[in-house]
LOLUMZA-894515 format. One record per residue (C-alpha): x, y, z. Coordinates in nm, 4 decimals. Example, Ala and Ser with C-alpha at 12.3 -4.5 7.8 and 13.67 -1.06 7.14 Angstrom:
<kefis>
     east    north       up
   1.2300  -0.4500   0.7800
   1.3670  -0.1060   0.7140
</kefis>
This chain:
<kefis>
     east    north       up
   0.0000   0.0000   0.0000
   0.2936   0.2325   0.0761
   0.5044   0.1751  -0.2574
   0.1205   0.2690  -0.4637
   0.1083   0.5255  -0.2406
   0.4677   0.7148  -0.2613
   0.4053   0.7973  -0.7237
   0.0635   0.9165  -0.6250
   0.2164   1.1811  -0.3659
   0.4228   1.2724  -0.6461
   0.1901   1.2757  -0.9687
  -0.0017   1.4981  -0.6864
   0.2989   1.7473  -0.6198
   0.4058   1.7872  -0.9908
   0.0415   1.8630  -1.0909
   0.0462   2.1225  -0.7722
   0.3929   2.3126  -0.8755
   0.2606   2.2748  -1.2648
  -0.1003   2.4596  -1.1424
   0.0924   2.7282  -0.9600
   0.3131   2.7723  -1.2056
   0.0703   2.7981  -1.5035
  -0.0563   3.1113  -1.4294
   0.2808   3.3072  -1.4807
   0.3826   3.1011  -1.7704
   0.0480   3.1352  -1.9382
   0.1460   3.5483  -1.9462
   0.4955   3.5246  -2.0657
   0.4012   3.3051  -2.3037
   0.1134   3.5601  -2.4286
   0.3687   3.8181  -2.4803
   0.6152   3.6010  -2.6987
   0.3628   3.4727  -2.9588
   0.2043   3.8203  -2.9629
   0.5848   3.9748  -2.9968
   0.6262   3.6999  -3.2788
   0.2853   3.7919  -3.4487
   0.3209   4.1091  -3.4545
   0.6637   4.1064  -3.6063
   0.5730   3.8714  -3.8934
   0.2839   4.1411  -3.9535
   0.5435   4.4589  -3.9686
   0.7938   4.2675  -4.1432
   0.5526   4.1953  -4.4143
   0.3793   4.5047  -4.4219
   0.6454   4.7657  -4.3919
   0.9131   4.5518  -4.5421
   0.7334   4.4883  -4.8766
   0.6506   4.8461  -4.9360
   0.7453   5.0238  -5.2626
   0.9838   5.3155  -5.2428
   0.8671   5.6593  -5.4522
   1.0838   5.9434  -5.4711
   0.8451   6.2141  -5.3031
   0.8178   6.5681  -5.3482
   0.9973   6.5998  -5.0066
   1.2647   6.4600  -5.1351
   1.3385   6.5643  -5.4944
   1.3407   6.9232  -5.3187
   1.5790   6.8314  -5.0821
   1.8438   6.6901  -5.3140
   1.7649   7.0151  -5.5469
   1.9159   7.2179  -5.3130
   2.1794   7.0036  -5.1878
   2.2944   7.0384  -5.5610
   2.2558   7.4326  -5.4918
   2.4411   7.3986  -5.1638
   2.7174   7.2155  -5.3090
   2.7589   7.4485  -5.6711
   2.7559   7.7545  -5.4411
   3.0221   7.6464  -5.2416
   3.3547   7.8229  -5.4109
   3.7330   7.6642  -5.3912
   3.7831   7.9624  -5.1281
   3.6306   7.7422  -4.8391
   3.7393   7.9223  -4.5664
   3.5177   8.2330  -4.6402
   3.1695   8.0588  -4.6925
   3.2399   7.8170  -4.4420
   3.0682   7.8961  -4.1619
   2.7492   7.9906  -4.4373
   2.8209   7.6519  -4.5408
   2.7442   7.4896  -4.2367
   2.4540   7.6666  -4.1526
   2.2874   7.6098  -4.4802
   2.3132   7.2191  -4.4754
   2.2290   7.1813  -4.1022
   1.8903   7.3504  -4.1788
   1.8807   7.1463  -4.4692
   1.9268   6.8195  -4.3018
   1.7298   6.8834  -4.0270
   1.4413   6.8736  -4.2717
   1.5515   6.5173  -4.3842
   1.3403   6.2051  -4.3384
   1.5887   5.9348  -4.2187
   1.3024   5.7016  -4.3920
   1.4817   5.8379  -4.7830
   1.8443   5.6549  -4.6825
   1.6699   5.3135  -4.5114
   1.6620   5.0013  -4.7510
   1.3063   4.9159  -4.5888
   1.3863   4.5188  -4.6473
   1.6870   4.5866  -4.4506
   1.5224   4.7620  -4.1582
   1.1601   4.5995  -4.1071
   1.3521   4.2166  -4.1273
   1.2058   3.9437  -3.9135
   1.4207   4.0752  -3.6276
   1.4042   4.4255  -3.6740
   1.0495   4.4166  -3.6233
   1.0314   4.2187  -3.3401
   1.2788   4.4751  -3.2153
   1.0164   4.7478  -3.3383
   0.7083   4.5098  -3.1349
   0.8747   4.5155  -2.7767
   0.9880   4.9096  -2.8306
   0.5752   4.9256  -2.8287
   0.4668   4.7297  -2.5807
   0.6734   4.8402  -2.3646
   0.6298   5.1929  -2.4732
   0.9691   5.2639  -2.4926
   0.9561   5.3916  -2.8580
   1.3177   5.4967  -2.9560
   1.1957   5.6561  -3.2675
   1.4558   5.5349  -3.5199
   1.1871   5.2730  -3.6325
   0.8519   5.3211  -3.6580
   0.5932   5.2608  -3.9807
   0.5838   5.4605  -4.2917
   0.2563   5.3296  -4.4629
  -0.1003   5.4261  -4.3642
  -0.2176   5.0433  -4.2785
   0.1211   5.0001  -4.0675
   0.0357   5.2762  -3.8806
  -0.3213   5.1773  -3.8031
  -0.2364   4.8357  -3.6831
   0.0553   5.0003  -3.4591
  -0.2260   5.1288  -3.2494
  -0.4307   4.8869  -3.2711
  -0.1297   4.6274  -3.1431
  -0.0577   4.8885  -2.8988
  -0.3999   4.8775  -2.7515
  -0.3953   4.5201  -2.6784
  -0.0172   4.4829  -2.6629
   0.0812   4.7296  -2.3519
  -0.2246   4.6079  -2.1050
  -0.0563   4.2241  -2.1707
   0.2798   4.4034  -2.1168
   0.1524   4.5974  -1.7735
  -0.0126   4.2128  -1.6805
   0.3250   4.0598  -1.7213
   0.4754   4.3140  -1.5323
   0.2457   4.3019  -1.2061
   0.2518   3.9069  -1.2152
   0.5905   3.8603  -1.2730
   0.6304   4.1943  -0.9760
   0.4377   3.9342  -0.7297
   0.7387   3.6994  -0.7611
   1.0194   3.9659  -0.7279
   0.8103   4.1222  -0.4487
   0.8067   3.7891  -0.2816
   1.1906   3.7092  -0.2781
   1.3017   4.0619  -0.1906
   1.0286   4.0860   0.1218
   1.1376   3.7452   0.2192
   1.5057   3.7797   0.1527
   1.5044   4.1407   0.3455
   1.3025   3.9823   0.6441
   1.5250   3.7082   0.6271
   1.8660   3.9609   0.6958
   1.6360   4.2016   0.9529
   1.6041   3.8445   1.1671
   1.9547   3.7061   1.1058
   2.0880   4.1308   1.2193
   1.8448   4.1182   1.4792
   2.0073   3.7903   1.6583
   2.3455   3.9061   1.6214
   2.2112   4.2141   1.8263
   2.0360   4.0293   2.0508
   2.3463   3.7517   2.1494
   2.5795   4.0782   2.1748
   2.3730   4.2391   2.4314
   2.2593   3.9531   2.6249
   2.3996   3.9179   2.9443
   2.3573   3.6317   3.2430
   2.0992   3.7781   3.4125
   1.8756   3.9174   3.1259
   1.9134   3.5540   2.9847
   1.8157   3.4050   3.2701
   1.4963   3.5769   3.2680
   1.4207   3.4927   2.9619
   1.4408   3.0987   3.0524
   1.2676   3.1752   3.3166
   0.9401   3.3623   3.1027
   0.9854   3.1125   2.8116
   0.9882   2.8068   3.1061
   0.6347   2.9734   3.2546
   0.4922   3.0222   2.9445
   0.5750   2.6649   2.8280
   0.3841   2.5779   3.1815
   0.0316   2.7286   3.1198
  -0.2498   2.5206   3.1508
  -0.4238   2.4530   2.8422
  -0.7896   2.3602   2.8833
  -0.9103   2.1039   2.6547
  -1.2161   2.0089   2.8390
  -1.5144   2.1916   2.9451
  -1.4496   2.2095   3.3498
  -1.5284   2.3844   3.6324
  -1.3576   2.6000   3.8624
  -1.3159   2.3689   4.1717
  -1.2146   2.0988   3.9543
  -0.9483   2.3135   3.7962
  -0.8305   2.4229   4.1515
  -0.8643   2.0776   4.3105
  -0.6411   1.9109   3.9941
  -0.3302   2.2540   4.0539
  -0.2119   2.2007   4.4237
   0.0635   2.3952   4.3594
  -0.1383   2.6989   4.3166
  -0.1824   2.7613   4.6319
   0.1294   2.8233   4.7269
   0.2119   3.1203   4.4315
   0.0739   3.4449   4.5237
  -0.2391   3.5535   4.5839
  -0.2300   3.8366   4.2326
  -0.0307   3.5687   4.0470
  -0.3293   3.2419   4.1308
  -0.5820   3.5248   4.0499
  -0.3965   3.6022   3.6806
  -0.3475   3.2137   3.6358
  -0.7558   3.1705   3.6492
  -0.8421   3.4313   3.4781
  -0.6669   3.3158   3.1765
  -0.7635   2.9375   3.2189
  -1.1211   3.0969   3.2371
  -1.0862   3.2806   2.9141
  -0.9535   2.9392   2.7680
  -1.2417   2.7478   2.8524
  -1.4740   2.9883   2.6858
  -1.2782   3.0318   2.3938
  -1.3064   2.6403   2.4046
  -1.6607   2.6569   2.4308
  -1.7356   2.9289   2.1321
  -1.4874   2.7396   1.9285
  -1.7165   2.5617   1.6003
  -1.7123   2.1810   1.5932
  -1.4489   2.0495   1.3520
  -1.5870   1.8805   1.0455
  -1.4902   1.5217   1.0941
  -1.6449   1.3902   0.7903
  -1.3506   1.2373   0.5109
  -1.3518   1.4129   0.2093
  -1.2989   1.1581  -0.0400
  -1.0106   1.3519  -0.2454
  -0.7655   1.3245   0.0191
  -0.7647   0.9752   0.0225
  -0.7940   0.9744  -0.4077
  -0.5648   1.2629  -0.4846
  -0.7407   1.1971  -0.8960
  -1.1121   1.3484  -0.7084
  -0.9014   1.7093  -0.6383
  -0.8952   1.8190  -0.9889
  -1.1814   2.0879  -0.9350
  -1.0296   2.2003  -0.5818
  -0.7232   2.2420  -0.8079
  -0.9391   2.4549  -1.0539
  -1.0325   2.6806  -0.7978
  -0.6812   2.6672  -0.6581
  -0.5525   2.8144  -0.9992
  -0.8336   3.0634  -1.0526
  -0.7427   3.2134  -0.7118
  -0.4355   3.2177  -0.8050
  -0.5190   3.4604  -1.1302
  -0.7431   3.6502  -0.8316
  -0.4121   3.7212  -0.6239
  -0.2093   3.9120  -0.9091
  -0.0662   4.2681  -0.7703
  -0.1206   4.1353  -0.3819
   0.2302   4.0667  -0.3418
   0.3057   4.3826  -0.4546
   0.0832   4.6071  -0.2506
   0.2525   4.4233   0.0688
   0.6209   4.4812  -0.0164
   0.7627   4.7255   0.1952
   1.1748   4.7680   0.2098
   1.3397   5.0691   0.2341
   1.3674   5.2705  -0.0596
   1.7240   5.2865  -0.0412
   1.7786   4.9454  -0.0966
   1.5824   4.9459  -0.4197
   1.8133   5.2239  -0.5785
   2.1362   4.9967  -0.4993
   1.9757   4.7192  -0.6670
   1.8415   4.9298  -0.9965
   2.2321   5.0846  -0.9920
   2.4113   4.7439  -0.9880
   2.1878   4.5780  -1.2319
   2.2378   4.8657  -1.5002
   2.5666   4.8429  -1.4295
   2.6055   4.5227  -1.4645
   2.4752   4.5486  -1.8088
   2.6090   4.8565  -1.8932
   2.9826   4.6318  -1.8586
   2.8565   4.3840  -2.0617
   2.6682   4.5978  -2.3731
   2.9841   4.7699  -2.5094
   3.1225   4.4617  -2.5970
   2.8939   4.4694  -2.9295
   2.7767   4.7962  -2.9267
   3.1336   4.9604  -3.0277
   3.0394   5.3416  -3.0273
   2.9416   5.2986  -2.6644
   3.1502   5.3248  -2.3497
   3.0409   5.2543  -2.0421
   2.8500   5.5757  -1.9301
   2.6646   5.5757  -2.2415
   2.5871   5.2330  -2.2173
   2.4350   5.2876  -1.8398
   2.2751   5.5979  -1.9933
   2.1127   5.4159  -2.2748
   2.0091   5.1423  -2.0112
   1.8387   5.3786  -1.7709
   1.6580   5.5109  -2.0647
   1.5221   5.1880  -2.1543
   1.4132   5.0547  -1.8638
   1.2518   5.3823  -1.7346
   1.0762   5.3450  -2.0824
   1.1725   5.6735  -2.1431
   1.3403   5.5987  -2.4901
   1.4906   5.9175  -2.6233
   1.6224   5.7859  -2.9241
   1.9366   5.9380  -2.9062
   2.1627   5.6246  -2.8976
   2.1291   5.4260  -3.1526
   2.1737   5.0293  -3.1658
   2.4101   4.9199  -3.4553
   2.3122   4.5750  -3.3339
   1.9675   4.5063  -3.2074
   1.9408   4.1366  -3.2855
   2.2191   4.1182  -2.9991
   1.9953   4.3292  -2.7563
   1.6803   4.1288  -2.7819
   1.8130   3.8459  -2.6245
   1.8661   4.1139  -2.3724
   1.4978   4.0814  -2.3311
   1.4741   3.9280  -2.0489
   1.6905   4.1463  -1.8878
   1.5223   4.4449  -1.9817
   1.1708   4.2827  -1.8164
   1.2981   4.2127  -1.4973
   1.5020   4.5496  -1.4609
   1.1465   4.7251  -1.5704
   1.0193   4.5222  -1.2815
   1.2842   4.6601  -1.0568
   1.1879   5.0128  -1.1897
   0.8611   4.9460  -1.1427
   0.8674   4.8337  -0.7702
   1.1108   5.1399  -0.6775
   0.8559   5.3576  -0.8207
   0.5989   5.1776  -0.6390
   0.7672   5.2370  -0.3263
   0.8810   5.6297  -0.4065
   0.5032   5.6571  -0.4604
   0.4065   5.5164  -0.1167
   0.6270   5.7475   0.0543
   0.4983   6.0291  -0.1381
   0.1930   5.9571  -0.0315
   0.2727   5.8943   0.3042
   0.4618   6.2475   0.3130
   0.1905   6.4436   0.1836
  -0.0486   6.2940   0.4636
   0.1887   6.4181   0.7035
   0.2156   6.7784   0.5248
  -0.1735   6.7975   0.5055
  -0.2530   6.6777   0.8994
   0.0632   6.9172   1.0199
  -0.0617   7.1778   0.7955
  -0.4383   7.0873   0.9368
  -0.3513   7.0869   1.2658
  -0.1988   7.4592   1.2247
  -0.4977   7.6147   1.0760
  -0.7500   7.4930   1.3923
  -0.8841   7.7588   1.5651
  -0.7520   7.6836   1.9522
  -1.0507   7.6112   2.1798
  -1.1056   7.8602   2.4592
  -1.2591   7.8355   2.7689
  -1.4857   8.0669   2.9025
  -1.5329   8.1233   3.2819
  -1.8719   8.0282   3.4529
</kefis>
């Protein structure tokens, strides 16, 4: 009965970690098929697009030609004209003119181009040129960055989790150490002695009364009288706690001796798990501190590791450029000469926007916490003072 019983116990503890893992799997995997669907889409639509030579720019390479015949073999006079002349002109460039659009909107360029949206980062360097690309870019945005935001919270739950525990963890470990420092004899002998008297209450399992209770303790009347008096008040408040107390439900439920009956208990199980997303996150508190030494050694920690393919970047611009990101700021002002390399950097870049996110979280907590105090200290100053009038 035992060896039948051992590879039911753990058919029944895969399908548990399987059921509670589901949930967060079932999101990540959401956002990679819609990342690849949406890249197939812009890839063919914005890839396969026919280039025409606009007005825009036929005018623009008109007066480049001007720029360029005006210019005389004395340089250094119109020099500084020169300049002038074709910054204004380029600055009224499209970049779209000098893109191959096969060459930008690949397979992996788009996909590039998808998680810039959902995660409304939005670089600028890419983004679509043709009237139906456009309209599906908002509607994939619509859908895409509530999935994204989903993702985000659930997979925050789990980050929230091991930095509350791991934090709680350290305050208890710092705590001891304190507490073992400062200890001496006779404080630790006190402490035996409160943790051997509260090891020694009486615990009333039965319904009795108050001579029986005194009759069965002889050695309660030699304590004190205040100390005897304490002693039954509490085994009083035991016995009606005892007696309120609802009658356990003895019956046998018939899945815990056929773990195959608990698949609807495991339903519910999973569906309250999909209930629970964000509660994690609303009980994480750790100082805010802490979450701005995290967010500065994981940029940096990437921003060591992304100049090694990105060759016009050092490391500050590499930290800059990763700040940007995962603040989802996305300036646009560093440019990626290798983005296939950076999305497998996408994992990285969702758990450092959960980071982010938390810190923000947390700065917005104490905001809120400060302005309470500003408004009740401010409150308090604008009372009128109450005074008393004589009879």
């Amino acid at each position: 009965m035992a060896t039948t019983s051992q590879p039911l116990r753990g058919k029944t503890t895969c399908k548990k970690i399987f059921w509670a893992v589901f949930p967060h799997a079932c999101f990540i995997l959401s956002l990679v098929i819609y990342a690849f669907l949406g890249a197939l889409m812009f890839s063919h639509i914005e890839g396969s697009r026919e280039v025409t030579l606009s007005e825009e720019y036929r005018t623009f390479l008109q007066n480049l030609t001007y720029l360029a015949r005006k210019l005389s073999d004395n340089v250094t006079e119109n020099e500084k004209m020169f300049k002038n002349d074709i910054r204004e002109l380029f600055n009224t460039a499209d970049p779209v003119w000098f893109i191959n659009p096969e060459d930008r909107w690949s397979f992996f360029g788009s996909l590039f181009f998808c998680c810039t949206v959902f995660t409304t980062v939005g670089y600028g360097n890419t983004y679509p040129v043709t009237r139906t690309g456009k309209y599906l870019c908002m509607l994939y945005a619509l859908f895409g960055i509530p999935l994204m935001f989903l993702v985000l919270t659930d997979m925050g739950d789990i980050l929230a989790t091991v930095l509350s525990k791991s934090y709680n963890k350290f305050r208890k470990l710092q705590s001891k150490i304190q507490a073992s420092k400062l200890c001496s004899g006779s404080t630790c002998s006190k402490r035996n002695e409160l943790k051997s008297r509260a090891q020694s209450k009486i615990v009333i399992n039965e319904p009795l009364t108050i001579m029986e209770v005194l009759r069965s303790q002889s050695g309660m009347k030699r304590r004190p009288v205040k100390c005897r008096n304490v002693e039954l008040f509490e085994m009083l408040i035991a016995r009606e706690n005892e007696k309120t107390q609802p009658a356990r439900n003895k019956s046998m439920e018939r899945w815990s001796s056929c773990p195959e009956l608990a698949r609807g208990k495991t339903v519910s199980r999973v569906i309250e798990n999909f209930d629970k997303i964000g509660k994690e996150l609303e009980k994480l508190d750790v100082p805010i501190v802490l979450m701005v030494l995290v967010i500065f050694v994981y940029i940096s920690c990437a921003a060591a590791i992304l100049p090694n393919w990105e060759r016009n970047m050092d490391f500050q611009e590499a930290f800059y450029f990763c700040f940007i990101t995962l603040t989802t700021i996305g300036f646009g002002d560093t440019k990626l000469e290798h983005p296939k390399f950076f999305l497998f950097f996408s994992l990285y870049i969702m758990i450092g926007m959960e980071i982010v996110f938390i810190a923000f979280k947390l700065g917005q907590d104490r905001l809120i916490v400060l302005y309470k105090k500003v408004i009740s200290f401010c409150a308090e100053k604008k009372m009128p003072s109450k005074k008393i009038y004589p009879k």
